[in-house]
N, C-alpha and C positions, 0 to 999 in steps of 0.2 A: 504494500500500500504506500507506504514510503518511498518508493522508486517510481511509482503512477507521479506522484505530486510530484516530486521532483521533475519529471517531464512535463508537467501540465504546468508549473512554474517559470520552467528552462523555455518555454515557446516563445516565440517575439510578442504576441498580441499580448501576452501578459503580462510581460516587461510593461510593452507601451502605454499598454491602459495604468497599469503602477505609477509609470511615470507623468501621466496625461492627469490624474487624478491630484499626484503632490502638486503639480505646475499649478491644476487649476486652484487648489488649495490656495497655493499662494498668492496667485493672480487678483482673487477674487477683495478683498481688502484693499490691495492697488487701487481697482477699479471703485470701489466705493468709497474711498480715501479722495479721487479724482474725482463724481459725482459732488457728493456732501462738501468736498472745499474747495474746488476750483471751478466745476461748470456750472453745480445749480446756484452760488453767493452772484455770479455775474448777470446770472437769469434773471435772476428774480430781485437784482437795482433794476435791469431794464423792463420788467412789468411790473414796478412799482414799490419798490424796496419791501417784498415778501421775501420769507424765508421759511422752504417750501417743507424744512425739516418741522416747521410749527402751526402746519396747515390744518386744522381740527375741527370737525362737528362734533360739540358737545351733545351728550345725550341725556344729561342729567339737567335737571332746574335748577342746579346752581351755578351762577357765573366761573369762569374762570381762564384769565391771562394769558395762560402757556400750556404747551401741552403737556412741561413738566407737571406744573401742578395740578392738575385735571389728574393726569397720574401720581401723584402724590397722595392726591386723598381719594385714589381707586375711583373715579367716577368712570363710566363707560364712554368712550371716545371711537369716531370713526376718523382715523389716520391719513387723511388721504394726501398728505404731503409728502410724511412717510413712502407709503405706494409708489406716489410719481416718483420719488426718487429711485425707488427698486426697481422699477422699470426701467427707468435711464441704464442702472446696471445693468441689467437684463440685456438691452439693447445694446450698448457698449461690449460687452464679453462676446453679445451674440455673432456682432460685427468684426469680431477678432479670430472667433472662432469659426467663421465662415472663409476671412484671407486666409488664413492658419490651412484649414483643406483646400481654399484653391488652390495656392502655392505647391502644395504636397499632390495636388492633383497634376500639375504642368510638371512636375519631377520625374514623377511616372513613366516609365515606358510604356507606349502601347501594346497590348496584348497581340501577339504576332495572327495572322488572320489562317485560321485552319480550313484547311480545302473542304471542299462540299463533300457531302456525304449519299448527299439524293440529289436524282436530277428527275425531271418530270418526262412522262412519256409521250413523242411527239404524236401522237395519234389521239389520244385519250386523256393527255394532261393531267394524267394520275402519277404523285407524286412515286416514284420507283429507289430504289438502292443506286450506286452509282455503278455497281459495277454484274445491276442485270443483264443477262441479255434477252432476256422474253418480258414482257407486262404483266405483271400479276393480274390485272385488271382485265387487260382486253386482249390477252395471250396473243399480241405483235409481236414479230421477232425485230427486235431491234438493233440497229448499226453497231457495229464491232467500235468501241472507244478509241478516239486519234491519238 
């Protein structure tokens, strides 16, 4: 059982996904490190000096300021500042992660192009083996291969 996992271990996809996994681990902080303090503070002077991390529908009848203290004294809040921001991340990673495979897609060699296997039959246009010489179909005897 020990020498299975070993080999299921030792595979490349397994590596990669390992390694794709800490990358993104790390990445992901980055990105909302870049969100929270550098794209959404310039956003939100230019529609109106909001700051979208304190965007809040209170749900409760009592006033309150910020969305710390609405969480401070447990009232129910609908975050939706929060949100947009998780989406911007969302968005961001998703758009890194899509160059990330193109780039790895144009890497790629193309898969070499393997000869046919079936050819159709001139008579009957029933698809045949390539190296019939009769038609299953409409029992023609068909031209010797050039």
């Amino acid at each position: 059982m020990f020498k299975e996992f070993k080999q299921f271990v030792a595979r490349g996809n397994v590596l990669d996904l390992a390694v794709a996994v800490i990358m993104g681990a790390a990445f992901g902080p980055i990105v909302t490190s870049l969100v929270n303090d550098l794209l959404m503070p310039p956003i939100g002077l230019i529609v109106g000096k909001v700051d979208f991390a304190n965007l809040f529908i209170n749900l409760s009848s009592t006033h309150y300021a910020t969305l710390k203290e609405a969480k401070a004294a447990g009232a129910p809040t609908l975050n939706y500042g929060l949100f947009l921001n998780t989406v911007v991340n969302f968005v961001i990673i998703a758009f890194v992660v899509f160059l990330i495979v193109q780039q790895v897609n144009r890497m790629k060699k193309p898969e070499p192009a393997s000869p046919p296997t079936t050819k159709d039959c001139p008579l009957c246009l029933s698809t045949i083996p390539m190296g019939a010489k009769k038609c299953s179909h409409c029992t023609a005897d068909l031209p010797a291969p050039a």
